[in-house]
N, CA, C and O of each residue as an XYZ file, in Angstrom:
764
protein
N     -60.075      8.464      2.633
C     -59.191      9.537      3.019
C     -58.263      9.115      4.160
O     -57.067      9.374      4.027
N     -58.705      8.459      5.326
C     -58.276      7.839      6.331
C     -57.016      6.972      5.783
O     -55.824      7.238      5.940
N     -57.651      5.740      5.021
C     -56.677      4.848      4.231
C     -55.566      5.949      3.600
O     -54.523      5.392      3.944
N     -55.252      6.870      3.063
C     -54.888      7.557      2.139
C     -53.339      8.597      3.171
O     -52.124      8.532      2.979
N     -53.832      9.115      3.808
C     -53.077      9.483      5.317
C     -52.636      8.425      5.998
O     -51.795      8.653      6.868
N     -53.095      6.981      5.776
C     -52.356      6.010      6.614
C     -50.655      5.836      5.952
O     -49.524      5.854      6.438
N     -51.174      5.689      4.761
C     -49.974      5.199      3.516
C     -49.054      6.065      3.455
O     -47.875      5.725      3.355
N     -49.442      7.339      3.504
C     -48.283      8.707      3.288
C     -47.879      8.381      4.157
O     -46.759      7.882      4.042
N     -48.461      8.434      5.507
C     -47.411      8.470      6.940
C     -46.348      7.224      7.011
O     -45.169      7.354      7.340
N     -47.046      5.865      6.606
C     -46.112      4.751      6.379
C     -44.888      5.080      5.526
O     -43.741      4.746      5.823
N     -45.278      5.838      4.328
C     -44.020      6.160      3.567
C     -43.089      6.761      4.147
O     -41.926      6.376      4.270
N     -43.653      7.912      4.596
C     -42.988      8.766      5.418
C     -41.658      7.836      6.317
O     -40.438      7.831      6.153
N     -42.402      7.227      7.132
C     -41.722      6.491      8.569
C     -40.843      5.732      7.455
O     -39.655      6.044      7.370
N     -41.389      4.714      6.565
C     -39.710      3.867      5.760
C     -38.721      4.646      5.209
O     -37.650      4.216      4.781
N     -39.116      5.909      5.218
C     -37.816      6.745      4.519
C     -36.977      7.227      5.637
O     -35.759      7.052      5.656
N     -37.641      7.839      6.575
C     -36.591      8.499      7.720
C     -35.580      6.795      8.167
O     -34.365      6.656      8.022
N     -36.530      5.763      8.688
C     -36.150      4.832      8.976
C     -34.757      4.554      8.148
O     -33.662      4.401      8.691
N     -35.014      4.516      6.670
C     -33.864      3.854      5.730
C     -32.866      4.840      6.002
O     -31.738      4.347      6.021
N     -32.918      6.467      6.288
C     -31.690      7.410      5.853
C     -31.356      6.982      7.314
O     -30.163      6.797      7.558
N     -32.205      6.812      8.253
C     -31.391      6.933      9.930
C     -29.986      5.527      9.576
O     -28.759      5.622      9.551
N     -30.895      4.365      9.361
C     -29.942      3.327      9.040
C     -28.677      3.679      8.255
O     -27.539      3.583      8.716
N     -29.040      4.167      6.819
C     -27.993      4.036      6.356
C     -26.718      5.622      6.995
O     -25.576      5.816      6.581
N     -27.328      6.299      7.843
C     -26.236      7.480      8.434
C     -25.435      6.443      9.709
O     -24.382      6.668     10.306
N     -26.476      5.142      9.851
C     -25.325      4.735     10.668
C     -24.263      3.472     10.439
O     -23.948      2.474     11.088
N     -23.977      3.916      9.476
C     -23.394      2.375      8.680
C     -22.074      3.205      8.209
O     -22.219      4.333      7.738
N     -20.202      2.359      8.408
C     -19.142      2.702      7.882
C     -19.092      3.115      6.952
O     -19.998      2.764      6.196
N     -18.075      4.075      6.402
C     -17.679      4.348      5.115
C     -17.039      2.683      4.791
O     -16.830      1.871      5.692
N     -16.793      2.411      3.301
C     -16.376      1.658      2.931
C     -15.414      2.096      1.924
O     -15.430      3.291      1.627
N     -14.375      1.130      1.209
C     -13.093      1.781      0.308
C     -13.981      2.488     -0.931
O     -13.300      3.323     -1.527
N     -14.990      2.382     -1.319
C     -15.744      3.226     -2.322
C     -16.755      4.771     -1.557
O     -17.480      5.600     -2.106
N     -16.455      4.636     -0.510
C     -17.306      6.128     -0.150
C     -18.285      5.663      0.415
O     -18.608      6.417      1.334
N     -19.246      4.382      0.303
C     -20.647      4.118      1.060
C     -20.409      3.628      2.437
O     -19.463      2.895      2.724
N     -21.316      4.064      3.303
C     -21.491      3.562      4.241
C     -21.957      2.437      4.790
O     -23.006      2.062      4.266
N     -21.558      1.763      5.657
C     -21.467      0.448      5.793
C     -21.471     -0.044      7.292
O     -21.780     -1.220      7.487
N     -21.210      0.613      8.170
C     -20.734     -0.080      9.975
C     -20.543      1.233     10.374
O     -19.907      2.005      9.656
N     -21.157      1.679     11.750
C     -20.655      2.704     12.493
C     -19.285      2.696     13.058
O     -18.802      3.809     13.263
N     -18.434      1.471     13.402
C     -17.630      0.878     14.047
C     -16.761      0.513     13.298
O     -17.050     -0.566     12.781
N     -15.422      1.079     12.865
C     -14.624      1.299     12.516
C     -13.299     -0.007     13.629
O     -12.798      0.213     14.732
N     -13.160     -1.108     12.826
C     -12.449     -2.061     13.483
C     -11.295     -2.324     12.977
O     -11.121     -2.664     11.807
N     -10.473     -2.194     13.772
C      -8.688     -2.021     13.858
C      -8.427     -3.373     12.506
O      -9.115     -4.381     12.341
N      -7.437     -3.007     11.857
C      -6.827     -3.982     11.056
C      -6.626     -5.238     12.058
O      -6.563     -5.034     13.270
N      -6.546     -6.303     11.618
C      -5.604     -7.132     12.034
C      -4.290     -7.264     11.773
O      -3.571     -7.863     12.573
N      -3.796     -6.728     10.630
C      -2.444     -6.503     10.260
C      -2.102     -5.092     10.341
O      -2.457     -4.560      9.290
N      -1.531     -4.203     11.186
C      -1.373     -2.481     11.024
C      -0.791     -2.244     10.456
O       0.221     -2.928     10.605
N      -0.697     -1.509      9.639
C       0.496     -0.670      8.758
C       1.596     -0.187      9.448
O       1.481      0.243     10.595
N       2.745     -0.222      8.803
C       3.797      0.046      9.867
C       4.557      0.693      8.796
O       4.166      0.486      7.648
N       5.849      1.641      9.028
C       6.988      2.142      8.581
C       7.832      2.153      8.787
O       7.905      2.058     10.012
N       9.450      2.263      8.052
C      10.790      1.597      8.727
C      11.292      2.417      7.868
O      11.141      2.209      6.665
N      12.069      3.637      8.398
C      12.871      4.582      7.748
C      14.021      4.723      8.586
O      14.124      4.690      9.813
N      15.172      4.946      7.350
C      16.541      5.545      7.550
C      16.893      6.350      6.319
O      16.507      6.360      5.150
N      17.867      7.090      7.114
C      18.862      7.927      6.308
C      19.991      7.555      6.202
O      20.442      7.094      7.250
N      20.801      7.555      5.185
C      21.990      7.057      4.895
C      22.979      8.572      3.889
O      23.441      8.693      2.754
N      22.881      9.530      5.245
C      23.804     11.206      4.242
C      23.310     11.284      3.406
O      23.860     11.419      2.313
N      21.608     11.210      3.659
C      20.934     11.988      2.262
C      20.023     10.810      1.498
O      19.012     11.036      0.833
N      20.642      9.453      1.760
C      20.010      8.647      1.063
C      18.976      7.600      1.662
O      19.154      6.583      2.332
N      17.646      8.318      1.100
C      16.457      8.158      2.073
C      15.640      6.368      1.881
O      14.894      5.887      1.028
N      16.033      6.029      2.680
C      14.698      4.309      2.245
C      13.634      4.076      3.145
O      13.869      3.652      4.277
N      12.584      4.292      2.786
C      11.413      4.205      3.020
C      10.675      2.867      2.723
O      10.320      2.610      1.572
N      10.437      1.989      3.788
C       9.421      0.606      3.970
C       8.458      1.486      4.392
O       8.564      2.578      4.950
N       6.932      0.472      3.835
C       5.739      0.439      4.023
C       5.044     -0.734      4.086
O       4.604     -1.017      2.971
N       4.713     -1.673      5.068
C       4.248     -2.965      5.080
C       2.932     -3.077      5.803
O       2.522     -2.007      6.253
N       2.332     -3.924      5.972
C       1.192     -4.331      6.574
C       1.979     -5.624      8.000
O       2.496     -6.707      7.726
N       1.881     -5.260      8.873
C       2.363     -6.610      9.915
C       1.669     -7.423     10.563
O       1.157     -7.183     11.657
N       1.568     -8.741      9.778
C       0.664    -10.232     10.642
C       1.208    -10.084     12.021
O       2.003     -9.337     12.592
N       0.470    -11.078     12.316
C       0.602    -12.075     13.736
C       0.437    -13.138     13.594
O      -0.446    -13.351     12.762
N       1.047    -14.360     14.185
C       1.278    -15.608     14.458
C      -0.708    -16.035     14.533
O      -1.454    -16.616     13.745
N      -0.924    -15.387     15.885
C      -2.283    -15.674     16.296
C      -2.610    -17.356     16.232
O      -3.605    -18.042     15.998
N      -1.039    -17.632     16.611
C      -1.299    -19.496     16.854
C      -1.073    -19.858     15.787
O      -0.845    -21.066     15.833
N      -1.017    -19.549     14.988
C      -0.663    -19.934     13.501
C       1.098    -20.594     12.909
O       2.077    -19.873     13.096
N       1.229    -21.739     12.345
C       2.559    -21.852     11.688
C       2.686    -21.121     10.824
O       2.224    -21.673      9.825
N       3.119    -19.987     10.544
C       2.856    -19.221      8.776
C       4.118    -19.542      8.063
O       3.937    -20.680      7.630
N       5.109    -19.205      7.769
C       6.188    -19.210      6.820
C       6.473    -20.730      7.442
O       6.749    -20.938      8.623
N       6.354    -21.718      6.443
C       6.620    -22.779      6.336
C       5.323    -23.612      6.682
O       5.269    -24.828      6.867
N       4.222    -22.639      6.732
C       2.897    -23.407      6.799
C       1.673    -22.869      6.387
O       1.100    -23.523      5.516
N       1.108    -21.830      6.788
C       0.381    -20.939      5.676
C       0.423    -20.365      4.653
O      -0.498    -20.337      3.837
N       2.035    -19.545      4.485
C       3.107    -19.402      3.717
C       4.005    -20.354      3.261
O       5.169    -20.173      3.618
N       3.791    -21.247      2.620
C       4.647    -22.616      2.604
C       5.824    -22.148      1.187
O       6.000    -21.543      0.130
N       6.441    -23.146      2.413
C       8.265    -22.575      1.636
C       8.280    -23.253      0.165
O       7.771    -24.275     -0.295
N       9.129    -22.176     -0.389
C       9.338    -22.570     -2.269
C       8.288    -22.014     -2.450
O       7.778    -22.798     -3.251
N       7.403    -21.053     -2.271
C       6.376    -20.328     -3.013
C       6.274    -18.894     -2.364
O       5.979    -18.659     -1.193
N       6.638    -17.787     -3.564
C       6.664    -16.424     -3.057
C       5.667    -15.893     -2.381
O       4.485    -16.216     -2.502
N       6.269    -14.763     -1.386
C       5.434    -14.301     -0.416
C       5.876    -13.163     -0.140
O       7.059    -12.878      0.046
N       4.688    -12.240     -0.087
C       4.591    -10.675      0.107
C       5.324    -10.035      1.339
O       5.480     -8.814      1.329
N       5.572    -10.434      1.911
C       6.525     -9.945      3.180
C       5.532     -9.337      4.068
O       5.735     -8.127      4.170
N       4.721     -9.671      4.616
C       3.963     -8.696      4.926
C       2.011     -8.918      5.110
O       1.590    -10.047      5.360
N       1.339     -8.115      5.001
C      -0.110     -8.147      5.231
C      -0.814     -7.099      4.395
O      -0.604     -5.897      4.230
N      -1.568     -7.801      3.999
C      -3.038     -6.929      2.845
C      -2.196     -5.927      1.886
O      -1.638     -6.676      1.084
N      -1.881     -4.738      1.625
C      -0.989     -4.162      0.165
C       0.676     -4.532      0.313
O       1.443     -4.550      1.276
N       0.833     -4.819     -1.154
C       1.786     -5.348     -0.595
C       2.875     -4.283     -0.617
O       2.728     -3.148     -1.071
N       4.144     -4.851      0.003
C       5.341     -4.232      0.859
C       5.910     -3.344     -0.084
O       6.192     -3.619     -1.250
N       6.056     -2.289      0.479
C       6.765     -1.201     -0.654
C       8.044     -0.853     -0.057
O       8.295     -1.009      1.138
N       8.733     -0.442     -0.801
C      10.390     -0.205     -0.946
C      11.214      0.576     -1.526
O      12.093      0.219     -2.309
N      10.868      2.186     -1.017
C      11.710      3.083     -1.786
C      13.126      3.631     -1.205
O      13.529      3.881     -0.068
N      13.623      3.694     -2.337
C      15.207      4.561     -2.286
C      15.515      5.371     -3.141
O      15.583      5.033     -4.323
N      15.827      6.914     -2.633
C      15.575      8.351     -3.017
C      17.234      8.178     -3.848
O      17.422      9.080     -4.665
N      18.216      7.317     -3.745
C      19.193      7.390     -4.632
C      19.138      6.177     -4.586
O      18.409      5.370     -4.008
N      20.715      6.059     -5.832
C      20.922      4.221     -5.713
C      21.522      3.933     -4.579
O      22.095      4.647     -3.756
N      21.331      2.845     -4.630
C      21.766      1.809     -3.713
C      22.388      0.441     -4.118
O      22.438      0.099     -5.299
N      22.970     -0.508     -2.867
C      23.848     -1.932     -3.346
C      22.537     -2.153     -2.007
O      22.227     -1.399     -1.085
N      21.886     -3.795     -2.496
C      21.577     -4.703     -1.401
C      22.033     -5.543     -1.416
O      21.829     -6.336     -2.336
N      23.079     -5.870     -0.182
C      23.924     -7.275     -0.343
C      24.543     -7.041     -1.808
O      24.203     -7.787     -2.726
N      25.262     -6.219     -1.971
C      26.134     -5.891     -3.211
C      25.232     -5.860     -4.847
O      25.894     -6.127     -5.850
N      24.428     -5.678     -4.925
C      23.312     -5.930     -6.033
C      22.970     -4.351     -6.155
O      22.508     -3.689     -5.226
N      23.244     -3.893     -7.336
C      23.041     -2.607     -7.321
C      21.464     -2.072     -7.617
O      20.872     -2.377     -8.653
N      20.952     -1.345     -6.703
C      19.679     -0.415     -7.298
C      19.542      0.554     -7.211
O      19.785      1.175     -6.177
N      18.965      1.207     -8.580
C      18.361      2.727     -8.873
C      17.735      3.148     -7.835
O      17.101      2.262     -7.261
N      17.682      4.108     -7.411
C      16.539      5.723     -7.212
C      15.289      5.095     -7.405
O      14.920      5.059     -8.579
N      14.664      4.673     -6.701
C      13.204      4.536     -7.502
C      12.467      3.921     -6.281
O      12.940      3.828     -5.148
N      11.156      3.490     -6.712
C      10.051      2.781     -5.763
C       9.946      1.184     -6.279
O       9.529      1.053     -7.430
N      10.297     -0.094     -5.511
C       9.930     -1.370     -5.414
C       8.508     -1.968     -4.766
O       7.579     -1.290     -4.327
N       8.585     -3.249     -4.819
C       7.489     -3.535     -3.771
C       8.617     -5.269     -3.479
O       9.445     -5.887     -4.148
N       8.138     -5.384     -2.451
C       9.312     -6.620     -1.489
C       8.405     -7.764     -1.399
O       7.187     -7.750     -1.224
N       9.335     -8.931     -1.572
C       8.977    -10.372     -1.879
C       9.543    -11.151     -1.217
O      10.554    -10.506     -0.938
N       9.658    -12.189     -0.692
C      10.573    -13.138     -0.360
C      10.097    -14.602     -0.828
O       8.950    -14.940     -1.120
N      11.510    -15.551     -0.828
C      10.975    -17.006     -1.191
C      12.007    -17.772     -0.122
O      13.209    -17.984      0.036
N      10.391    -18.110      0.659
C      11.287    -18.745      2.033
C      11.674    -20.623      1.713
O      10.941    -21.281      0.975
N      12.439    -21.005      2.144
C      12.866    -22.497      1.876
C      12.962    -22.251      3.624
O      12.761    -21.336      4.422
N      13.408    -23.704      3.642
C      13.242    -24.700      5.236
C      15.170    -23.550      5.561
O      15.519    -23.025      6.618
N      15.841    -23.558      4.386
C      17.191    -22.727      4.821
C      17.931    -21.901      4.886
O      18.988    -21.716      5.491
N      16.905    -20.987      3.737
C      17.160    -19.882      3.556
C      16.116    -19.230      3.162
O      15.082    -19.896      3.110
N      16.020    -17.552      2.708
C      14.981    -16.676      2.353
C      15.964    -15.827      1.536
O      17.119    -15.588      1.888
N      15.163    -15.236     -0.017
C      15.694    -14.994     -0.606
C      14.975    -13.723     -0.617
O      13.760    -13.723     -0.421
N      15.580    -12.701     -0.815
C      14.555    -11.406     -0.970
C      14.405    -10.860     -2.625
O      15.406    -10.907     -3.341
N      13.470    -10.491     -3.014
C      12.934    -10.649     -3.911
C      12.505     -8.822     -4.360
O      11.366     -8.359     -4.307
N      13.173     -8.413     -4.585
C      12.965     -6.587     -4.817
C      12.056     -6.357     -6.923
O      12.672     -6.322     -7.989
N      10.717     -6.272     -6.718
C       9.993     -6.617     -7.744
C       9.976     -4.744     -8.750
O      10.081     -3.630     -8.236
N       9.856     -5.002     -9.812
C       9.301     -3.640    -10.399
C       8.041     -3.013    -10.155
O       7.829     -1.800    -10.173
N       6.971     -4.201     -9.856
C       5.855     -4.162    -10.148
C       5.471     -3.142     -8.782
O       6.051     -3.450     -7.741
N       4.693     -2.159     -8.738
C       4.406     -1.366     -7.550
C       2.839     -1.147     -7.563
O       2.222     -0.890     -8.597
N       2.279     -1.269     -6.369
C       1.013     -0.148     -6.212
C      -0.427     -1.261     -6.214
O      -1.626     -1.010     -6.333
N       0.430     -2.751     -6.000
C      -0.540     -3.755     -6.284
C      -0.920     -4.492     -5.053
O       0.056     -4.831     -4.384
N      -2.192     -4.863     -4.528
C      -2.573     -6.126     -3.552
C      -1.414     -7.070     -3.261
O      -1.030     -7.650     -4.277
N      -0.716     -7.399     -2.086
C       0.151     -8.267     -2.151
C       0.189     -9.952     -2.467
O       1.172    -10.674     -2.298
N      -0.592    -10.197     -2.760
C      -1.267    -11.389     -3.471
C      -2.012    -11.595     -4.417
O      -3.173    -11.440     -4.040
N      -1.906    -12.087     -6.307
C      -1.009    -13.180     -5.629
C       0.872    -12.374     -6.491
O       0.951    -11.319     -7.121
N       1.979    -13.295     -6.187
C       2.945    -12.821     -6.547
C       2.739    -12.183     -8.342
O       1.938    -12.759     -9.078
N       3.316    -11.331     -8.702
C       2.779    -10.850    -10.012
C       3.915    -11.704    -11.058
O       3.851    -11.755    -12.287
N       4.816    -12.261    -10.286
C       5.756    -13.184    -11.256
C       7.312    -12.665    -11.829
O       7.784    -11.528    -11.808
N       7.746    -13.590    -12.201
C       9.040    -13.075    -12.113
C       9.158    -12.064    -13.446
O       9.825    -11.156    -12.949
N       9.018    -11.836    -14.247
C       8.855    -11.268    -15.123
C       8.951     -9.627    -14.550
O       9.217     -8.730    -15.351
N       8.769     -9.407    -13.457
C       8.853     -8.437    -12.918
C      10.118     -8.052    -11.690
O      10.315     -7.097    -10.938
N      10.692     -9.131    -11.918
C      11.886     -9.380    -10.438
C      13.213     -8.072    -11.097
O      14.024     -8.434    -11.950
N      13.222     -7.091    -10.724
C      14.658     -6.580    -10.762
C      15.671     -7.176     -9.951
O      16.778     -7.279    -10.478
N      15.489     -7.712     -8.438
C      16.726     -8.599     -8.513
C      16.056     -9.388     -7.469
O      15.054     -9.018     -6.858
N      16.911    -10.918     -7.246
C      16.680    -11.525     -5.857
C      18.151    -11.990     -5.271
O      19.109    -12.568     -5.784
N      17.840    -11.393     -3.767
C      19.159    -11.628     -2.598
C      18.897    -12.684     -1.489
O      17.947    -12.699     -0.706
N      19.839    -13.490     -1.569
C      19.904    -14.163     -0.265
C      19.895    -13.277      0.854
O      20.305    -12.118      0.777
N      19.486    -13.742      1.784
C      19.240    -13.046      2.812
C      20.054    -14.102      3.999
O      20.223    -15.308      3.823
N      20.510    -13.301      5.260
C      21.625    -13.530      5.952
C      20.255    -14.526      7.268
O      19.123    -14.805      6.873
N      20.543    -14.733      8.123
C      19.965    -15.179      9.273
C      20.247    -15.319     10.310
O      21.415    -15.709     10.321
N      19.677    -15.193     11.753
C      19.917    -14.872     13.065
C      18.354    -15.253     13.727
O      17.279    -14.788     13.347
N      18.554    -16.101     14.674
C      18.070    -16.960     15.721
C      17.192    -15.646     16.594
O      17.789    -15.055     17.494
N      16.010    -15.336     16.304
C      15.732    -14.346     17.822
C      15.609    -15.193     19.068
O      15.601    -16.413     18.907
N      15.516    -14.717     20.248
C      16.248    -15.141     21.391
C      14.565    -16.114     22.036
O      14.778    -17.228     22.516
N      13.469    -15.754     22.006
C      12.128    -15.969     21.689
C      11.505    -15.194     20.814
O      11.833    -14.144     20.261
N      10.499    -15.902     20.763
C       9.327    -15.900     19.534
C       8.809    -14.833     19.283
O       8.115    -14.686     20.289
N       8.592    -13.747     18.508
C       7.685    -12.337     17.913
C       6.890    -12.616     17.796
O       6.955    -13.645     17.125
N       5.655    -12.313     18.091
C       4.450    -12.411     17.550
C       3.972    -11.687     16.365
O       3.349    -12.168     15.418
N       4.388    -10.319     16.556
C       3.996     -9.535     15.322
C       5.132     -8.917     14.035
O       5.844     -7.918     14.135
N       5.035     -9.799     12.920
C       6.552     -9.193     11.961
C       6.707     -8.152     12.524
O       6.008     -7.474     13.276
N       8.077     -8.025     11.942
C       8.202     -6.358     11.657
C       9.570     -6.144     10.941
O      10.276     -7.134     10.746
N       9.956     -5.002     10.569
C      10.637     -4.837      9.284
C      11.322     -3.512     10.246
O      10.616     -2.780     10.939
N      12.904     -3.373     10.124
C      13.242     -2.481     10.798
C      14.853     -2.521      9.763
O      15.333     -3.175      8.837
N      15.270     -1.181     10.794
C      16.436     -0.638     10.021
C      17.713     -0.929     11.531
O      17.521     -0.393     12.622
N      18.868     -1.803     11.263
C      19.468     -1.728     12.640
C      21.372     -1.660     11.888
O      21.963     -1.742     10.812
N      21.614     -1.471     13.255
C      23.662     -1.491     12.666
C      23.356     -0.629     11.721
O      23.063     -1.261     10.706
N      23.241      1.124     11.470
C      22.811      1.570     10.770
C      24.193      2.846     10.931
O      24.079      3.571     11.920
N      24.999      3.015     10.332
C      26.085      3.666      9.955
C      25.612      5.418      8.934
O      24.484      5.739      8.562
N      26.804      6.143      8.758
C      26.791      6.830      7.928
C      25.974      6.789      6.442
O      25.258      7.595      5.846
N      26.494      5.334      6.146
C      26.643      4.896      4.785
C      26.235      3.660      4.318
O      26.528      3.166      3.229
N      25.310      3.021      5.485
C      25.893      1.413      5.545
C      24.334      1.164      6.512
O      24.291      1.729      7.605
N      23.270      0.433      6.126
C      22.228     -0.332      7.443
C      22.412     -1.779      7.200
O      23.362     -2.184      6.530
N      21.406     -2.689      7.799
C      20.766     -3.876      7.762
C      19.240     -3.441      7.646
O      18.609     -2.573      8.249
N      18.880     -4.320      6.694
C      17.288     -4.263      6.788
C      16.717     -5.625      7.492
O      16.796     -6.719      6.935
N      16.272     -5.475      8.476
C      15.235     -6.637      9.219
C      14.159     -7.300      8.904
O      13.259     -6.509      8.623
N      13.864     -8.304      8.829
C      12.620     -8.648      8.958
C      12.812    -10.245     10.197
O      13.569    -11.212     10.120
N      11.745     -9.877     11.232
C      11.983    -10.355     12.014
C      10.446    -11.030     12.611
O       9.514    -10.251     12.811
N      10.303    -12.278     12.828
C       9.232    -12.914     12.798
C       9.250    -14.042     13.587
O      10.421    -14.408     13.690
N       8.298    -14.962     14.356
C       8.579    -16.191     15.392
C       9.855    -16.028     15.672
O      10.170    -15.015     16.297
N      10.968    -17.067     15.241
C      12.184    -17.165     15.923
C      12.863    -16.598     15.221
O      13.931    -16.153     15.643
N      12.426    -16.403     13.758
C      13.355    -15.844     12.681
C      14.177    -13.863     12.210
O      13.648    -12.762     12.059
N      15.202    -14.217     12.163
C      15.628    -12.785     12.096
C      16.333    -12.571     10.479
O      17.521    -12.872     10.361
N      15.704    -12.139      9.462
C      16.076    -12.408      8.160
C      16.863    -11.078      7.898
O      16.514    -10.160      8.640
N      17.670    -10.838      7.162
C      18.166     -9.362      7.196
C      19.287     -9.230      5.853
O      20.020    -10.170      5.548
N      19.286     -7.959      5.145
C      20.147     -7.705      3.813
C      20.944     -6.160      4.355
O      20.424     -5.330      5.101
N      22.058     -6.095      3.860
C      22.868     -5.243      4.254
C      22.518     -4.302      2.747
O      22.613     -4.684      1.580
N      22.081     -2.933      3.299
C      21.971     -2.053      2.159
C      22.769     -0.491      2.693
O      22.711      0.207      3.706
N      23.552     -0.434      1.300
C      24.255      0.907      1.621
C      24.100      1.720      0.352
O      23.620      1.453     -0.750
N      24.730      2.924      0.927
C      24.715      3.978     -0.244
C      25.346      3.893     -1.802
O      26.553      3.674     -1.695
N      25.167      3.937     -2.431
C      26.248      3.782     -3.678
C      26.815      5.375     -3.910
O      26.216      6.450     -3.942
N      28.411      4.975     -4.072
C      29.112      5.665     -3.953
C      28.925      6.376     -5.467
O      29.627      7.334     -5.790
């Protein structure tokens, strides 16, 4: 009987034990818990909006850091496409059409690419939406690719970032701006 009351109570104690554990463990992207401690991205999500009289463009990116790192032209090595960006990849909507760098686009939702060389960066505006930014889903999906313009930052960024500047009625620059590099496409309203 003794033996018998030992075992229940043991059961007892591994069950509270297992639910205490698992109440203190993170949610994870499926709902289970996993870590009490909820730890900052290394890449944050960021947003880069303008209006252009109605005509709305909305970026959504993830933004690296250097963190000592060579990346575009070394982790990111040039002549091979790259997500613009960190963990989902870069999204790119415009609520009407639009010209980038004179290249006309629809009303619709993209996701953003680039293909960096040692001299230029080409931007890469894909169909494909709603996917991991790696690996590139291929051209088969490219609605268009733009050279992209360039400008020297004055020192080094540590953390990308993607911004809207020289931003007119009718008329922005889109940024992307990284170590020394300042990459940028002129997008306006279509008339």
């Amino acid at each position: 009987m003794l033996m018998k009351k030992f075992v229940v109570a043991a059961a007892l104690a591994a069950g509270v034990c297992s639910l205490t554990y698992a109440q203190d463990m993170p949610m994870n992207h499926g709902g289970m818990k996993m870590d009490s401690k909820e730890k900052p991205r290394l890449s944050p999500h960021q947003m880069a909006d303008v209006d252009l009289t109605g005509t709305k463009i909305h970026v959504a990116y993830g933004a690296p850091s250097l963190r000592g790192r060579k990346m575009v032209g070394g982790i990111n090595p040039y002549g091979k496409e790259w997500r613009v960006g960190a963990d989902e990849a870069t999204s790119f909507e415009v609520s009407t059409d639009v010209l980038v760098n004179g290249t006309s686009v629809p009303a619709g939702s993209y996701t953003l690419f680039v293909l960096p060389t040692a001299e230029k960066w080409t931007l890469i505006i894909s169909k494909k939406t709603g996917e991991w930014g790696i690996p590139y889903p291929g051209q088969q999906y490219d609605f268009a690719r733009v050279d992209m313009s360039k400008a020297s930052l004055p020192s080094p960024q540590e953390r990308m970032s993607i911004d809207f500047e020289k931003t007119t009625a009718f008329k922005t620059e889109m940024h992307v701006k990284w170590d020394r590099d300042n990459y940028f496409v002129t997008v306006q309203k279509k008339k």
